[in-house]
C-alpha positions in Angstrom: 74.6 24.0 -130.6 71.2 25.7 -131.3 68.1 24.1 -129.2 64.8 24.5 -131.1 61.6 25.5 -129.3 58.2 24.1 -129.9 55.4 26.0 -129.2 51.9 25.2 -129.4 50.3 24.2 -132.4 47.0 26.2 -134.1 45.4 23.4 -133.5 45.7 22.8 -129.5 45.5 26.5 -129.4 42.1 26.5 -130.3 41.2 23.1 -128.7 42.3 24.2 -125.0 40.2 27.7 -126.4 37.3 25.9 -127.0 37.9 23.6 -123.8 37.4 26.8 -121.4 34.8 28.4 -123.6 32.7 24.8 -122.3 33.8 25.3 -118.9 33.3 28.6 -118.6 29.5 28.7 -119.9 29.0 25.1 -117.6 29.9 27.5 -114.6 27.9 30.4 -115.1 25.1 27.9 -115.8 26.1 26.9 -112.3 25.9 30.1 -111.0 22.9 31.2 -112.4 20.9 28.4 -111.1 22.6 28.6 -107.3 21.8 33.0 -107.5 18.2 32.2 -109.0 17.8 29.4 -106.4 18.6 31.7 -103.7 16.4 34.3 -104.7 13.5 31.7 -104.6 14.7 30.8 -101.4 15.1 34.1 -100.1 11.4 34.9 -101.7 10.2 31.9 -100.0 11.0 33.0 -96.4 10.1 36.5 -97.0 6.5 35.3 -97.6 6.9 32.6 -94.6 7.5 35.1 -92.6 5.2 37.7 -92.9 2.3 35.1 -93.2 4.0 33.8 -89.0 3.4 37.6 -88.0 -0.1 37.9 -90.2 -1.1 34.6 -88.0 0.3 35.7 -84.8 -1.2 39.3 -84.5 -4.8 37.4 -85.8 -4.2 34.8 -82.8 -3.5 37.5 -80.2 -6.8 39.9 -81.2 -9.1 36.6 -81.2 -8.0 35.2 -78.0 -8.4 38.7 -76.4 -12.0 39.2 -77.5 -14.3 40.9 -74.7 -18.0 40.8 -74.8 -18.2 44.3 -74.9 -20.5 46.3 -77.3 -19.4 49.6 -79.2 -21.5 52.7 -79.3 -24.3 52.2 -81.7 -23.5 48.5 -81.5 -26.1 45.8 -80.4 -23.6 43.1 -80.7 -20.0 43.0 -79.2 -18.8 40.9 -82.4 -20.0 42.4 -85.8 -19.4 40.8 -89.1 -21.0 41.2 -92.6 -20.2 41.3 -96.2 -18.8 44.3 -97.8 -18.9 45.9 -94.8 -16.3 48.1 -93.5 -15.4 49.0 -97.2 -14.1 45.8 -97.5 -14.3 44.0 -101.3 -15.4 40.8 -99.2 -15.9 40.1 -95.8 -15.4 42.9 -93.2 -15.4 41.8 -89.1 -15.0 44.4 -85.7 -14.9 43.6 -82.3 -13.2 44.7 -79.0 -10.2 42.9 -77.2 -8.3 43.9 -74.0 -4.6 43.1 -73.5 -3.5 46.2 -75.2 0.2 46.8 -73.8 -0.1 50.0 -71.7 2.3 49.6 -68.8 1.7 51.5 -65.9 -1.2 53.4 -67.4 1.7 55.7 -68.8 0.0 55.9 -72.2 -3.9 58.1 -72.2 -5.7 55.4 -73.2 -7.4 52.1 -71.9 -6.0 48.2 -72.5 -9.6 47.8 -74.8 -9.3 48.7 -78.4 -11.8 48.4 -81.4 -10.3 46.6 -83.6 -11.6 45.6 -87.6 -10.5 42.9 -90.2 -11.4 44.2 -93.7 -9.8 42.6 -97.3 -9.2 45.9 -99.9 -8.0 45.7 -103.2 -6.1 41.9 -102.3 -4.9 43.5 -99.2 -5.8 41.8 -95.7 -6.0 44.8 -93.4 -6.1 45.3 -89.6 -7.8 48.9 -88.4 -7.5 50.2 -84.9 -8.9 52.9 -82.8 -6.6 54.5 -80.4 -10.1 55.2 -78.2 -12.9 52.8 -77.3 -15.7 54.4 -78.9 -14.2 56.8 -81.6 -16.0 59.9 -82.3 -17.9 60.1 -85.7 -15.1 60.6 -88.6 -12.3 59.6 -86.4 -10.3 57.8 -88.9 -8.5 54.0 -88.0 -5.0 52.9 -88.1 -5.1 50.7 -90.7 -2.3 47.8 -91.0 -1.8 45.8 -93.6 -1.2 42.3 -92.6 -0.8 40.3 -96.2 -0.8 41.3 -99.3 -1.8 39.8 -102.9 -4.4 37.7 -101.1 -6.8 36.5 -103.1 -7.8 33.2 -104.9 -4.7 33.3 -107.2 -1.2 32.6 -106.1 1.3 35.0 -106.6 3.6 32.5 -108.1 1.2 31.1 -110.6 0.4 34.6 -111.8 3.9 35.0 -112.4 3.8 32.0 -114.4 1.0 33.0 -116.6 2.7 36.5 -117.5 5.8 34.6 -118.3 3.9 32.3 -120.4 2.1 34.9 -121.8 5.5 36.6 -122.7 7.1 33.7 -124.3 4.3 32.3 -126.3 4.2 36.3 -127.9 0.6 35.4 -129.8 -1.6 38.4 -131.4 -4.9 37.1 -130.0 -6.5 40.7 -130.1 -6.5 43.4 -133.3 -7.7 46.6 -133.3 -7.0 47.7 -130.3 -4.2 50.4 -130.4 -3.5 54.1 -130.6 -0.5 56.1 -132.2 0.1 59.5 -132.1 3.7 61.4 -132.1 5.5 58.0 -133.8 4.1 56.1 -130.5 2.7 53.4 -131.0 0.2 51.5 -128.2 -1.3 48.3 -129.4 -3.3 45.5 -127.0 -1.9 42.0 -128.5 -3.9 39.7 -126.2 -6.4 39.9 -123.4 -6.5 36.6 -121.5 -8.4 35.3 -118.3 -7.3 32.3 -115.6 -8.8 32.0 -112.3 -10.4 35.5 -112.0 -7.3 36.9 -113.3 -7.4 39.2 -116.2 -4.1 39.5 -118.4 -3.3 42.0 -120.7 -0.7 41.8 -123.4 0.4 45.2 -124.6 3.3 46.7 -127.0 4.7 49.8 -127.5 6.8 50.3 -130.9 8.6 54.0 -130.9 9.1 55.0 -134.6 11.0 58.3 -133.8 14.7 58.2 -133.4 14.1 59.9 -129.5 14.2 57.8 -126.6 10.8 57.2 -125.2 11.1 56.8 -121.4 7.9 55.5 -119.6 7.0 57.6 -116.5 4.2 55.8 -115.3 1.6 53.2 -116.7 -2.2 53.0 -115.3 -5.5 51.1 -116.0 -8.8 53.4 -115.1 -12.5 52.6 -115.9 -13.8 55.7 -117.1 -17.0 57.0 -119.1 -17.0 56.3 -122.7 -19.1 59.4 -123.9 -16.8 62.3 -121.9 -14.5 63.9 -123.5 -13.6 65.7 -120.8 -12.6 63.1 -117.7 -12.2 64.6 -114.3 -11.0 62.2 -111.1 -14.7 62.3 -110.1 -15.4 60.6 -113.3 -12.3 58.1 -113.6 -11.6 54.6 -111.1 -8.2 53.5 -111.0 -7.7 50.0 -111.1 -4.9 48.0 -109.4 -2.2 46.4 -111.3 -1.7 43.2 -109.6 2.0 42.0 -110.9 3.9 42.7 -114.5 5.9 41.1 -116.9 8.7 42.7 -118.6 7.9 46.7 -117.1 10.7 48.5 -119.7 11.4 51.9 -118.6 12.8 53.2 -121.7 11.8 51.8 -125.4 14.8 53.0 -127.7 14.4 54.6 -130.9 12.9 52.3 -133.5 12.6 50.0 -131.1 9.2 47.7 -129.7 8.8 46.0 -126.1 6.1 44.0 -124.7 4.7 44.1 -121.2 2.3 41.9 -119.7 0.2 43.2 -117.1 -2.1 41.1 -114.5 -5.3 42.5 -113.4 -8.1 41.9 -110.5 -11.2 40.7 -112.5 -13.1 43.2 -114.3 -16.5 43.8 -116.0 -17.8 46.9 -116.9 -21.2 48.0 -118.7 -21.7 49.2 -122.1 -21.4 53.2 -121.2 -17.7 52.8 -119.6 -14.2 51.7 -121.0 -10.9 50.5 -119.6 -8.6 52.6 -120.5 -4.6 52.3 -120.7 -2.8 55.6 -119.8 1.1 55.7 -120.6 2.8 59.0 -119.0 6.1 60.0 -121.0 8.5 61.0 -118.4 9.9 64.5 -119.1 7.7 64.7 -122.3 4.3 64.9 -123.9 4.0 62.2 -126.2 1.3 60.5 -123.7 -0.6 57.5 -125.1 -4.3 56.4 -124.0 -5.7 53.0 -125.5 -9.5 52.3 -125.3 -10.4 48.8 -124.2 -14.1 48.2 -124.9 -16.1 46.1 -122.4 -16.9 43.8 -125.3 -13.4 42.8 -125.3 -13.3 42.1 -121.8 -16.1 40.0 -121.7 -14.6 38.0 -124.2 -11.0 37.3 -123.2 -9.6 34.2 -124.1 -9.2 31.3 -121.3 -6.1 30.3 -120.5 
């Protein structure tokens, strides 16, 4: 006696198929969120915690402040605006309490110490002696970083916003030379943030690979730039930073900059290095436009 087999059908094949495809999309949608979750978390306590040792070496300078007044000083506490180099604010006083057990170490408990904010960077200098020698250069700290009136985490929602919404806000900006092609789409401004929307579309069928991308504020009449003559400018955070745009290919970047105006005789310029290459692109950015960014 001969026993049939039945099998599965077509039809439940592909059900229980399609049945796993759901389940297995649901959980990496689950496990995307819980790794992007812990990221933020991770993120999150990164910044706590170097915001608890920021706080804590600030609270053990000022409670060890002496009233004792530096060379050349007619005050023991000095504080002033743009002073120290700083872009803001800039402070310098002494303190004692300076670990040195057993006098093992050259050097007294007092140190000169100086609170200065640089280019969104709080920063702590020291002098190993109490009254440094003229040119003696600091030990300079840096406590915090990206401190300024934007938060980090709303800049990076602006350049993602900026990304997504891909608008051409901004035309004539651009430069092509080798089947390179540099173009500004957008220049935007929120909270004395300056974005820049750029795009670089390779028409060759070689590889461009980026080596390096910098702003600088630069004379507009000299042909000829030396470093004398050129001021870099910080990129603050970036959106979409491809290091290699493929032949026939385009990618956007979005870059976030400290706020910026510059007179009539100078220009912002956009410098892309090719890495192992010479196809190098420089855009132009006139003050005009910069002056006239779009609000966010």
């Amino acid at each position: 006696m001969i026993t049939k087999m039945r099998g599965f059908t077509l039809i439940e094949t592909l059900l229980a198929l399609a049945i796993l495809a759901v389940l297995s999309a649901a959980a990496v949608m689950v496990l995307q969120n819980v790794i992007r979750a812990d990221g933020l978390t991770r993120e999150k306590t990164q910044q706590i915690a170097t915001l608890q040792r920021a706080f804590r070496q600030i609270a053990d300078d000022v409670t060890h402040i002496i009233p004792r007044r530096a060379r050349n000083s007619d005050t023991f506490f000095f504080a002033g605006r743009f002073q120290l180099q700083s872009d803001d604010w800039g402070l310098a006083f002494s303190r004692s309490g300076w670990p040195n057990p057993l006098g093992i170490l050259p050097r007294s408990e007092i140190q000169n110490v100086s609170y200065r904010l640089r280019q969104q960077q709080l920063e702590r200098l020291s002098f190993d002696q109490q009254d440094p020698l003229t040119g003696s250069q600091p030990t300079v700290r840096v406590l915090l970083r990206e401190v300024g009136r934007e938060k980090p985490a709303t800049v990076k929602r602006m350049l993602s916003d900026i990304y997504r919404q891909n608008r051409t806000d901004v035309k004539g900006i651009r430069t092509k030379k080798y089947g390179i092609e540099v173009e500004v789409l957008g220049i935007y401004v929120f909270n004395d943030v300056i974005y820049m929307h750029t795009c670089i579309s390779n028409d060759t069928n070689i590889s461009f690979e980026v080596d390096a991308r910098r702003f600088i504020v630069a004379d507009r009449k000299l042909t000829k730039r030396t470093a004398q003559q050129q001021t870099p400018l910080e990129i603050l955070r970036v959106c979409n930073d491809p290091a290699v745009v493929r032949g026939h290919q385009r990618q956007r970047t979005v870059f976030a900059l400290p706020k910026l105006t510059i007179s009539d005789d100078k220009v912002l310029l956009l410098e892309i290095i090719e890495k192992n290459g010479a196809r190098h692109q420089t855009v132009e950015i006139p003050a005009k436009e910069l002056l006239e960014a779009k609000l966010l």
